[in-house]
C-alpha positions in Angstrom: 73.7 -32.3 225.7 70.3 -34.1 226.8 69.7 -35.9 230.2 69.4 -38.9 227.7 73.2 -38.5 225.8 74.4 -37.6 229.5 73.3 -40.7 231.1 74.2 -43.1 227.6 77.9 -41.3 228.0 78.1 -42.7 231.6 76.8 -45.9 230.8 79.6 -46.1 228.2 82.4 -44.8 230.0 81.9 -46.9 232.7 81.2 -50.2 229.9 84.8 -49.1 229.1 86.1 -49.1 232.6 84.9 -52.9 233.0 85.7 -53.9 229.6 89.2 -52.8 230.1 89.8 -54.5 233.6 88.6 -57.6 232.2 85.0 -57.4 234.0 82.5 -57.4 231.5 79.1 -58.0 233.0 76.4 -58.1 230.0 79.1 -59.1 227.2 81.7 -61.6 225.9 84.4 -59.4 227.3 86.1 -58.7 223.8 86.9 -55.4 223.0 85.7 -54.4 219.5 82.9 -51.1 219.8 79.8 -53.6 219.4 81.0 -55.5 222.4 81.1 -51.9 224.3 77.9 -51.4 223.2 76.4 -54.1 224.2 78.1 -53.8 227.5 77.1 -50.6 227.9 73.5 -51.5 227.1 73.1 -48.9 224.3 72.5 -49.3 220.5 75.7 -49.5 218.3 74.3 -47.0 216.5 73.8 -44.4 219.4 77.0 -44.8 220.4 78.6 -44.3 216.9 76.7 -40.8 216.0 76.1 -39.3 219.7 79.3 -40.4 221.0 81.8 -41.3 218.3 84.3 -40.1 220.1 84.4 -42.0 223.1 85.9 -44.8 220.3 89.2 -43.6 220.3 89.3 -43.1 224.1 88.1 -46.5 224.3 90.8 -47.9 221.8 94.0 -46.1 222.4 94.5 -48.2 225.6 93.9 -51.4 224.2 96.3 -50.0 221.3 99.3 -49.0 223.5 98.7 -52.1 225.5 99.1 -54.5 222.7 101.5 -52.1 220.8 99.6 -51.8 217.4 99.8 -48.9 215.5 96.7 -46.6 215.3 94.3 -47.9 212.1 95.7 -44.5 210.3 98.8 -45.7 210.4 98.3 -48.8 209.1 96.0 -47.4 206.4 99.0 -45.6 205.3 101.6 -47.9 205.5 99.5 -50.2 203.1 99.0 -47.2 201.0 103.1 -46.9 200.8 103.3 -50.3 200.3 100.8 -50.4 197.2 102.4 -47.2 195.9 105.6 -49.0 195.9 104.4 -52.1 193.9 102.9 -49.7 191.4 106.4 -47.7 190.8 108.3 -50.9 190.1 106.1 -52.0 188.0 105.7 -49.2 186.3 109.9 -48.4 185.9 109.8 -52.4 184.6 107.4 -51.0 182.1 109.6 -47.8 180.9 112.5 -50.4 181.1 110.4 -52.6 178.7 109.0 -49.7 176.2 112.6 -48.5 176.1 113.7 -51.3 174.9 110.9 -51.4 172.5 111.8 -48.4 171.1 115.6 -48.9 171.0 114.6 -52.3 168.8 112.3 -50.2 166.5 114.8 -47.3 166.1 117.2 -50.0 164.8 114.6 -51.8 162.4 113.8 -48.1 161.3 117.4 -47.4 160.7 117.8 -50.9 158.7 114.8 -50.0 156.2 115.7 -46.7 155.9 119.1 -47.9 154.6 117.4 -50.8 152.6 115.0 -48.5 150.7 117.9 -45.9 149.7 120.3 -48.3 148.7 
């Protein structure tokens, strides 16, 4: 790891530190990454690729705190949730086409007879 990275992984951990005490002194004080940035006083962008994962240690605080569940969790509840519309409405279908099929089995059965009598 570089001086530079060392020094910029400092700056951050101690941006979180303030952040989460509630004593921002170069940002807003929210807590989303480009606020810890900023507080930090490193680009967004270094802190995403040279120290990506300093996000989670930054965010599972505020997490338990306010009691959300982690993002991958609600990525896969929604998931759930849309796999769930998508099987009803596909057993509404297979209720529908079965029905279809009953109804042309009977028309079927009615020409049939018509054409041989």
């Amino acid at each position: 790891m570089t001086e530079q990275s060392t020094h910029e992984r400092r700056r951050i951990r101690a941006a979180m530190d303030r952040l989460l005490t509630g004593q921002p002194t170069a940002s807003d004080g929210a807590l989303p990454v480009v606020a810890l940035a900023a507080e930090a006083g490193v680009h967004r962008m270094a802190r995403q690729k040279r120290h990506a994962e300093l996000k989670h240690e930054f965010y599972e605080p505020v997490r338990i705190e306010t009691k959300q569940p982690p993002g991958s969790e609600k990525r896969l509840r929604r998931t759930v949730s849309d796999l769930k519309e998508t099987v009803a409405a596909q057993k509404a279908e297979i209720m529908a086409l079965r029905h279809q099929v009953t109804q042309l089995a009977l028309a079927n059965t009615v020409l049939t007879r018509q054409a041989t009598s």
